[in-house]
MARVEXLO-272648 format. One line per 5 residues: their letters; for each residue x, y, z of C-alpha. Coordinates in nm, 4 decimals. Last residue first. Example, Ala and Ser with C-alpha at 12.3 -4.5 7.8 and 13.67 -1.06 7.14 Angstrom:
BEGIN
sa> 1.3670,-0.1060,0.7140; 1.2300,-0.4500,0.7800
***
This chain:
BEGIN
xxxxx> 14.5388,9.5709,10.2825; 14.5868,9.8136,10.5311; 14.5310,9.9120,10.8613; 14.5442,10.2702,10.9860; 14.8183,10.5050,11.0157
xxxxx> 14.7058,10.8377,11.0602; 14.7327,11.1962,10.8808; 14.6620,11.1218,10.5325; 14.4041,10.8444,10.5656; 14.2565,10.9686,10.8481
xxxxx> 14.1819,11.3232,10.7232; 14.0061,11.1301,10.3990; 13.7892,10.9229,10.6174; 13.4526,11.0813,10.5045; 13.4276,11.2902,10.8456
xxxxx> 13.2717,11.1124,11.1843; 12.9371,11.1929,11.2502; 12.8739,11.4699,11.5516; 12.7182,11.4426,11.8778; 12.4098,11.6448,11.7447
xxxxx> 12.3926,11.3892,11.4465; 12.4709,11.0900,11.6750; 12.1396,11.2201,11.9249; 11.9366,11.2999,11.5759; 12.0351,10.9340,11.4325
xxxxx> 11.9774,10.7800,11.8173; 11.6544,10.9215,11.8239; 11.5295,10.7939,11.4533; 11.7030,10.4482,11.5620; 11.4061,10.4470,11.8778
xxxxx> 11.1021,10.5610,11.7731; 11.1133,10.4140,11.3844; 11.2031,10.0714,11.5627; 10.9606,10.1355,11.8595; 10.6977,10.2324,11.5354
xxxxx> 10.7381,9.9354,11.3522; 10.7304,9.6653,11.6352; 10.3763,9.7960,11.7541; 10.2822,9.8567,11.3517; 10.3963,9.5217,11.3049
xxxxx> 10.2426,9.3500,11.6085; 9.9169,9.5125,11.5668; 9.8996,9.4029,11.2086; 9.9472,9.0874,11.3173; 9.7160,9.0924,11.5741
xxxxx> 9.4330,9.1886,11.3293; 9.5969,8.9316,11.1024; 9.5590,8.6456,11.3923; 9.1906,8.7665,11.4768; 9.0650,8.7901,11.1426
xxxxx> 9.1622,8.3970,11.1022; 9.0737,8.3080,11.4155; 8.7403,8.3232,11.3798; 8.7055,8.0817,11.0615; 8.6261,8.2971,10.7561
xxxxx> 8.3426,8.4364,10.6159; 8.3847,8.8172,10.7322; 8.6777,8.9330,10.7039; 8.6795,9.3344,10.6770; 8.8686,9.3906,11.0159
xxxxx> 9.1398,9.1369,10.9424; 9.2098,9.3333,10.5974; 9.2809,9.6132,10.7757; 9.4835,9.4879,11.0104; 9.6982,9.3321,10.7033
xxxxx> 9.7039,9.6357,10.5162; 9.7904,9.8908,10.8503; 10.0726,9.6246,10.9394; 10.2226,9.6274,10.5774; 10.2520,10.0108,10.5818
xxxxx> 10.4207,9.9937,10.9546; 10.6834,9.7189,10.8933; 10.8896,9.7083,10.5838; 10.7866,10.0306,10.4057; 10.7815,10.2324,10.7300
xxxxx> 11.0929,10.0820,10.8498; 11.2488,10.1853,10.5468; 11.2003,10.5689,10.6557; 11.4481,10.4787,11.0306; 11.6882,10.3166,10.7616
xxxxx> 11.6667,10.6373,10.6137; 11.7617,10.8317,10.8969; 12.0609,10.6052,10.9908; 12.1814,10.5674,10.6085; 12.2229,10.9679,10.5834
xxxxx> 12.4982,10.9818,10.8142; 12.6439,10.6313,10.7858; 12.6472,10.7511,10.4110; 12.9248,11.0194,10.5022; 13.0155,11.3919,10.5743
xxxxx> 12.7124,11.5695,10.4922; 12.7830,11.9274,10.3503; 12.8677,11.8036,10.0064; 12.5921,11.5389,9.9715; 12.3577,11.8559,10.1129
xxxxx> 12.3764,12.1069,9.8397; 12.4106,11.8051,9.5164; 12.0847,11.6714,9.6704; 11.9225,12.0441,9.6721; 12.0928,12.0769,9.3282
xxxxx> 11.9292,11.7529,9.1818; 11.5879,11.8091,9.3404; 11.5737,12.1822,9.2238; 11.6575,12.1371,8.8930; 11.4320,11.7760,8.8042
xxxxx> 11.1613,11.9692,8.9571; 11.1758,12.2812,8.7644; 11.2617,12.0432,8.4270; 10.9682,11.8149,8.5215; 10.7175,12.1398,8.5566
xxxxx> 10.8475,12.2872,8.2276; 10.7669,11.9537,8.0421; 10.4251,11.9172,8.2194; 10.2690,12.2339,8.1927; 9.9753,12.1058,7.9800
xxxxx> 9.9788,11.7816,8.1033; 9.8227,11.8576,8.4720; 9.5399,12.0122,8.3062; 9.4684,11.6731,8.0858; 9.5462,11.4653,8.3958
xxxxx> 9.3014,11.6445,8.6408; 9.4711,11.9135,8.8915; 9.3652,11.9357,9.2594; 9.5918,12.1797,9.3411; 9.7382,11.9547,9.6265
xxxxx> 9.7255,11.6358,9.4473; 9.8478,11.7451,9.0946; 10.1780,11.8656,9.3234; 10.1684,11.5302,9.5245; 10.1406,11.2941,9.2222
xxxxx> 10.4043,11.5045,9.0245; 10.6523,11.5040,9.3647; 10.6305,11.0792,9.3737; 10.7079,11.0659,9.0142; 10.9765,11.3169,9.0849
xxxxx> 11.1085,11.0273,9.3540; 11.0940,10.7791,9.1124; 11.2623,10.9349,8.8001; 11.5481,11.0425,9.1041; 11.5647,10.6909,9.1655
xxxxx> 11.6866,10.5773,8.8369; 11.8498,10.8859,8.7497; 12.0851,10.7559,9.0741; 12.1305,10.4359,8.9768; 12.3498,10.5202,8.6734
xxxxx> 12.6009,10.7437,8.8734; 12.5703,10.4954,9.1261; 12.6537,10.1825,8.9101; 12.9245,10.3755,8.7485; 13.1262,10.4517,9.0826
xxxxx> 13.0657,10.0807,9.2156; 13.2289,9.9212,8.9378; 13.5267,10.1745,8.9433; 13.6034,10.1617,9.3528; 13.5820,9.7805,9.2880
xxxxx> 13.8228,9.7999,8.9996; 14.0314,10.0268,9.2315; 14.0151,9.7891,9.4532; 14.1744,9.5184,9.3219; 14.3827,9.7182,9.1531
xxxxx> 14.5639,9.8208,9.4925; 14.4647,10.0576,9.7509; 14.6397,10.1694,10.0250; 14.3890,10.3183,10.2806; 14.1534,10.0543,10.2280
xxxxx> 13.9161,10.1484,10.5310; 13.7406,10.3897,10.2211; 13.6370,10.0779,10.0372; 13.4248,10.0049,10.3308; 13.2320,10.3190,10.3852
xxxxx> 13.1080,10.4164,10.7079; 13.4599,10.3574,10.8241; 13.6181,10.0473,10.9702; 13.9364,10.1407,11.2622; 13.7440,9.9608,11.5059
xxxxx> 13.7884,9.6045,11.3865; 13.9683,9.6423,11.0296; 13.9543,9.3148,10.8459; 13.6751,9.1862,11.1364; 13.4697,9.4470,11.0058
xxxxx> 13.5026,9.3928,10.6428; 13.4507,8.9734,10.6901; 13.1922,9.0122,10.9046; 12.9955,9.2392,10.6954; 13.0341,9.0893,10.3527
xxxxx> 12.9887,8.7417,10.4851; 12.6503,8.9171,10.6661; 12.5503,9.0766,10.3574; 12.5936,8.8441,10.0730; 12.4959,8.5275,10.2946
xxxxx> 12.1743,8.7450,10.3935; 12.1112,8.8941,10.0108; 12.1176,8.4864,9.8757; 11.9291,8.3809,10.1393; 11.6667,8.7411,10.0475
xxxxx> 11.6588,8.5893,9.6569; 11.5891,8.2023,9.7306; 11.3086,8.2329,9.9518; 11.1669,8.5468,9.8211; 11.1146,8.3761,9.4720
xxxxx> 10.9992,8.0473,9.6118; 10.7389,8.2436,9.7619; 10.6453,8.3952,9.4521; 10.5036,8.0862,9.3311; 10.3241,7.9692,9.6390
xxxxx> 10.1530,8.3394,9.6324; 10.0219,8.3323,9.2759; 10.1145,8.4217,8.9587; 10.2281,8.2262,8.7281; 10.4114,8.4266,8.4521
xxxxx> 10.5059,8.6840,8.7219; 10.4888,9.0597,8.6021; 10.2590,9.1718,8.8560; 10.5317,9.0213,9.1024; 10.7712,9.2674,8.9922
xxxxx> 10.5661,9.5217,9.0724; 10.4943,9.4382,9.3994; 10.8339,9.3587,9.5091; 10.9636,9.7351,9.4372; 10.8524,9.8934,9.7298
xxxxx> 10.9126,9.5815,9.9394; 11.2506,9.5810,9.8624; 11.4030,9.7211,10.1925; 11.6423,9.5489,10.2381; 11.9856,9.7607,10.3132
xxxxx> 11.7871,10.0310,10.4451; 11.5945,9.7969,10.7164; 11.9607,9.6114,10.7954; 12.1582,9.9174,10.7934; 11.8888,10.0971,11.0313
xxxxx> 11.8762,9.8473,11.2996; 12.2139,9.7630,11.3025; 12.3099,10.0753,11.5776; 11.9907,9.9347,11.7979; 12.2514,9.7024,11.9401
xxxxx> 12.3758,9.9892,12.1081; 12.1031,10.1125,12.3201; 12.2123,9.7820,12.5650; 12.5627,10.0144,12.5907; 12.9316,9.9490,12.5213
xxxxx> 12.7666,9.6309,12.2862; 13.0195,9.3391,12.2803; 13.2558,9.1515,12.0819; 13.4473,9.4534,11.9664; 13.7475,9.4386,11.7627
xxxxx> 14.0693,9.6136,11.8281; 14.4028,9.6253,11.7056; 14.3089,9.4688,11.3682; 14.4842,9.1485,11.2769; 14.8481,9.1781,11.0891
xxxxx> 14.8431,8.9266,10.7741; 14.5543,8.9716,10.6111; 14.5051,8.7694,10.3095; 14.1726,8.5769,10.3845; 14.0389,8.9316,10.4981
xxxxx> 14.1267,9.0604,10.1840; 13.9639,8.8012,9.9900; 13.6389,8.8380,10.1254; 13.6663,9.2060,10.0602; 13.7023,9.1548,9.6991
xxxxx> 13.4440,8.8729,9.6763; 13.2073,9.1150,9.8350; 13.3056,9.4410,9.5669; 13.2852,9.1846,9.3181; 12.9397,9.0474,9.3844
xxxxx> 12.8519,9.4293,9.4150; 12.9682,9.5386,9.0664; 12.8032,9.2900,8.8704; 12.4425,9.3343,9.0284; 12.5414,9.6639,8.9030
xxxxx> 12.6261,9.5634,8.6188; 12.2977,9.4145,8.5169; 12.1298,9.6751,8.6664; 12.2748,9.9186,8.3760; 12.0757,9.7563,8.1010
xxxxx> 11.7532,9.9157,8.2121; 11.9431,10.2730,8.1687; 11.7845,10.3597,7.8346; 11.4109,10.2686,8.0006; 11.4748,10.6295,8.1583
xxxxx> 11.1711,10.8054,8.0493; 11.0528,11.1587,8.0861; 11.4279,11.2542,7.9906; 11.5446,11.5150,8.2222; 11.7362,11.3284,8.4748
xxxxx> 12.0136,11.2077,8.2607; 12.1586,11.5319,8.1487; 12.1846,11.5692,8.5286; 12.4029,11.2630,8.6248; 12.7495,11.2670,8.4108
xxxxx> 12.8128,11.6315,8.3726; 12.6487,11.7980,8.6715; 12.7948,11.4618,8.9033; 13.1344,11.5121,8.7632; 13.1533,11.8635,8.8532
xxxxx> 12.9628,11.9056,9.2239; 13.1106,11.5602,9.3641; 13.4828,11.6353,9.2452; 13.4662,11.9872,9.3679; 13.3589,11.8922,9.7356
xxxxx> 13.5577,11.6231,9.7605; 13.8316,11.8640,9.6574; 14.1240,11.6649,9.3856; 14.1177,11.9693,9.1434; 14.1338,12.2251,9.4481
xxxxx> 14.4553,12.0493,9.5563; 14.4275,11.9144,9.8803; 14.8245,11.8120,10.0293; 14.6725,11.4492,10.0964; 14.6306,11.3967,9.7540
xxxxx> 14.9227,11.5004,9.6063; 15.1179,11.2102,9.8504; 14.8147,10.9858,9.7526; 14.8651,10.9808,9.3721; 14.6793,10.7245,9.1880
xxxxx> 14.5638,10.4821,9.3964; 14.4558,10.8032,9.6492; 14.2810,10.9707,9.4016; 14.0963,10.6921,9.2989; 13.9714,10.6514,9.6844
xxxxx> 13.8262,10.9824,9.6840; 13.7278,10.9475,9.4188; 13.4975,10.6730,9.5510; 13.3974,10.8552,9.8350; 13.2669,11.1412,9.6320
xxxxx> 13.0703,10.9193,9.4220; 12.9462,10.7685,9.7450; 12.8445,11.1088,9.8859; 12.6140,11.1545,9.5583; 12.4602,10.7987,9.5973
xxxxx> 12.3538,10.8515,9.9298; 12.1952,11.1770,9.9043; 11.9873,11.0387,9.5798; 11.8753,10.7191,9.8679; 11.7613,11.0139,10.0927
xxxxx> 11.5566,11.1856,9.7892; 11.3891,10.8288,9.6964; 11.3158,10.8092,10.0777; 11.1619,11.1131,10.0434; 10.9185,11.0664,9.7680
xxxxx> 10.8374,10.6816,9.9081; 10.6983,10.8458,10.2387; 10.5353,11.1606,10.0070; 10.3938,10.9009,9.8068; 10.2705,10.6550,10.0769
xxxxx> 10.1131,10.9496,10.3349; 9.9186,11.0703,10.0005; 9.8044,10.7067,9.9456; 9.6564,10.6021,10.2879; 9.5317,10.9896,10.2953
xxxxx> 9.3114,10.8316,9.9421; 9.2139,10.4492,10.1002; 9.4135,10.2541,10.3618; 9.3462,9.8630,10.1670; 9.2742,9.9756,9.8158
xxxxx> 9.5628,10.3224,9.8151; 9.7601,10.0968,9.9964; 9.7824,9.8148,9.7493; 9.8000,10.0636,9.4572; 10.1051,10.2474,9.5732
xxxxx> 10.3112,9.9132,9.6251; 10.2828,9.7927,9.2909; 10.0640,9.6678,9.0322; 9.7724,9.5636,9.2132; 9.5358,9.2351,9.1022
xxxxx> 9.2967,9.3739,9.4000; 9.2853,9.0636,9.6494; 9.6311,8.9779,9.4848; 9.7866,9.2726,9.6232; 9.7271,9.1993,9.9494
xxxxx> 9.8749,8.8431,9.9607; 10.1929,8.9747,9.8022; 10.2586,9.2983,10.0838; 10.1175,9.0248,10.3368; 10.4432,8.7830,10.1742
xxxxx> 10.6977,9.0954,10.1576; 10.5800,9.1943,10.5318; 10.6445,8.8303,10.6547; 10.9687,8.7907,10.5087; 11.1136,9.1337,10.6282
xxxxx> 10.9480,9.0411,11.0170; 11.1449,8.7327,11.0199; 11.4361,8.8986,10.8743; 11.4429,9.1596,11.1649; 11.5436,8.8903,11.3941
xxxxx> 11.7919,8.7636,11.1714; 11.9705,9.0554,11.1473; 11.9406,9.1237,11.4939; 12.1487,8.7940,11.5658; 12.3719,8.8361,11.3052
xxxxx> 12.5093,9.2065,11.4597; 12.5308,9.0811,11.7786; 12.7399,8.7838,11.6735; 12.9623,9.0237,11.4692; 13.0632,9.3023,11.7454
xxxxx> 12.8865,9.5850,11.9458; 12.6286,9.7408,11.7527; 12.8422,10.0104,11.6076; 13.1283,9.7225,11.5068; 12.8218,9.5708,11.3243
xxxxx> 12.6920,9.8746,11.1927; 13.0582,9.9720,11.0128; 13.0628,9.6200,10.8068; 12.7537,9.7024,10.6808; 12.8241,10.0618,10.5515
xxxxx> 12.9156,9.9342,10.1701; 12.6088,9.6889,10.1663; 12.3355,9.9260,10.2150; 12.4504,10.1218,9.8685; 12.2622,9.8449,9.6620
xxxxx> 12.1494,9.4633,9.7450; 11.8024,9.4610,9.7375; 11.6802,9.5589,9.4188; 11.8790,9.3406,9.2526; 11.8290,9.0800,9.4564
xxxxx> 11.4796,9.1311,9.3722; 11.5233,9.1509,9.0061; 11.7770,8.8697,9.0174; 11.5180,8.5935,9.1811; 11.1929,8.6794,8.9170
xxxxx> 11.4483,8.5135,8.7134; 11.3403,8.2331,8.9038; 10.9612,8.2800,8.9604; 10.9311,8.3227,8.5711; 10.8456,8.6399,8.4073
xxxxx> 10.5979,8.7050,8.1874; 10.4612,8.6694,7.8571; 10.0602,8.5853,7.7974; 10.0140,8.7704,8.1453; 9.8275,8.6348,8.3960
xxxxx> 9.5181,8.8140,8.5282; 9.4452,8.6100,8.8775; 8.9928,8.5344,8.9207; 8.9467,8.6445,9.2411; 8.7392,8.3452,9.3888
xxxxx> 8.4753,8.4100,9.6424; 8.4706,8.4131,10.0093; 8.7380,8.7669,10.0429; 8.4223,8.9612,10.1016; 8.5109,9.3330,10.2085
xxxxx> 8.2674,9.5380,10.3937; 8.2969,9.9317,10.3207; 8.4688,9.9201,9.9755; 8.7666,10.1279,9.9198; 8.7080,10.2654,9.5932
xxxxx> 8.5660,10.5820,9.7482; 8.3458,10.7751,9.4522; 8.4727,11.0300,9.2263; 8.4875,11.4335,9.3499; 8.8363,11.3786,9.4658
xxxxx> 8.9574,11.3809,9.0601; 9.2150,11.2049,8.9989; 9.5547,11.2551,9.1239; 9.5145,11.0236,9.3945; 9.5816,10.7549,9.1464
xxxxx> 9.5600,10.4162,9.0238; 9.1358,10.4154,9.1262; 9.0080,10.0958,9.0514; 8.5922,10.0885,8.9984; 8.3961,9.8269,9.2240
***
């Protein structure tokens, strides 16, 4: 059976996909002569779990109706988050794939693959949207250590929408043209940096307060409420995109390995996320905004450091997914025209530059216009449920359907598996992508710099 990597390929070439599958006989497991152990394995996936989620945690809990409502869905969803990373795992192994694409593309064949790219495309243009509202959020904040009385009259020099448009141009686009961005490999490192301080920060503050909020909830409003968390917790781990890869790069590979990988990176990303969520809501109750460091209406060093740390990771996380994203766009653009590799390569460099133009401006256009991450973190967390739930279901019922020399109840349980995810996968995507167009039409509170001028709010 020949591999296909690529929808961009010619269509005229055979189906891949194979009719019958036989899973009876030994796939023989390609390890590398170098590669990566299961416990370093660890920081790559907490790495790529723990990113912009973390800062509107604290908000979805208060939106869901209080901290114990907030864990409990949390760890409801995490059952379903483990399972989808370990069928993500198995599947690959049955076709030694190198990341998510590729498992798809041999499980849900070529409109498997298109509905893949253009899912991953868009998320990768969400996440961009996220990053550039951040930036602003964090001057924000630096403007306020500095100065707050200057702030709070608006000079054009101190504008969200200035300070987002300027510094971004400067320090973000010369970085998106470069066909590769293996330059900004060593910038995970602090980023993993930046959000361990950014939780140990907030931990402290809440040990420190002195003067409780005036209000916390303990309760939903509404039963639709708890739904609120729903999107936080998909966006905030979803690393199943990036799981497969790193696994390719295992030194052992195999499933038993890798497990211990998962284990020990998502407890690590559920004690980071639910201390740093109760904590940060329980600081300021209902007064939290969609971005934590933004409820810090007085801020010391402490957080500027934090507001510093978490400044240059985006700026250098957002190339980063950008790189992926256009990736994405290249595959669909030789897709739809039907171009082969050596045709697609003769425009390339003017093609990456139109791209590169139009996705960073449209991103710049609508971080300005949107007034916060909660905003753009609803609908995305609604796009991570795909990755987490409904792309895993479709592999795993797919490979129920093609077993056919094992016990009966081994099809059976992945068929209704697969059921069960996609099932579970589409009320989720159903149900939070509703509530983000019912919020949206309600209207999103602002970035939290009209509160911080004109009304007293708690803080630390």
């Amino acid at each position: 059976m020949e591999e296909e990597n690529s929808y961009q390929q010619d269509e005229a070439k055979v189906e891949t996909r194979p009719q019958s599958i036989n899973y009876s006989e030994e796939f023989e497991v390609r390890v590398p002569e170098v590669g990566t152990s299961w416990f370093a394995a660890v920081f790559l996936v907490v790495n790529a779990a723990l990113g912009a989620g973390l800062l509107n945690f604290p908000e979805s809990y208060y939106q869901a109706g209080g901290v114990l409502i907030g864990i409990v869905i949390q760890a409801f969803l995490m059952i379903f988050v483990v399972a989808a990373l370990l069928i993500l795992v198995y599947c690959s192994d049955k076709n030694q794939s190198t990341n998510y694409q590729e498992v798809v593309f041999y499980l849900c064949g070529h409109q498997g693959l298109l509905w893949c790219s253009i899912a991953i495309t868009l998320y990768c243009y969400g996440t961009c949207i996220t990053f550039l509202i951040i930036i602003g959020d964090q001057w924000q904040e630096f403007f306020i250590f500095v100065n707050k009385g200057l702030f709070c009259t608006n000079p054009w020099y101190m504008n969200r929408i200035f300070t987002i448009v300027v510094t971004s141009t400067v320090l973000i686009l010369p970085f998106c043209f470069p066909k590769k961005i293996d330059f900004l490999k060593y910038a995970s490192f602090l980023g993993v940096v930046a959000v361990i301080y950014v939780v140990i920060v907030v931990i402290a503050k809440y040990a420190l307060l002195e003067t409780p909020p005036e209000y916390i909830r303990t309760s939903p409003e509404n039963w639709i409420d708890v739904f609120y968390v729903m999107p936080t917790v998909c966006f905030s781990y979803q690393c199943h995109v990036s799981v497969i890869p790193i696994y390719s790069c295992l030194k052992k590979r195999t499933l038993r390995e890798f497990s211990k990988t998962i284990a020990v990176a998502l407890a690590l990303c559920i004690i980071t996320y639910t201390v740093m969520a109760t904590c940060g809501y329980l600081t300021f109750g209902s007064k939290i905004k969609s971005d934590i460091l933004l409820s810090y209406n007085n801020p010391d060093v402490s957080i500027l450091v934090a507001v510093l740390l978490i400044g240059f990771k985006t700026y250098t996380c957002y190339p980063i997914l950008h790189f992926c994203g256009r990736a994405g766009l290249e595959s669909l653009w030789c897709y739809i025209f039907n171009l082969s590799a050596v045709s697609a390569s003769i425009h390339e460099k003017v093609r990456r530059i139109i791209m590169t133009l139009v996705w960073f401006f449209t991103t710049l256009l609508l971080a300005v216009l949107i007034p916060n991450i909660g905003v753009v973190i609803a609908f995305l967390g609604t796009l991570a449920a795909v990755f987490i739930f409904v792309f895993p279901g479709i592999c795993i019922l797919q490979l129920g359907l093609h077993m056919n020399d094992f016990p009966v109840w081994k099809p059976r349980l992945a068929v209704g598996s697969g059921i069960l995810f996609l099932s579970l996968g589409a009320f989720i995507f159903g149900v939070t992508f509703t509530q983000a167009i019912l919020d949206n039409l309600h209207g999103f509170s602002g970035s939290g710099a009209e509160n911080t001028c004109d009304t007293n709010v708690t803080s630390t």
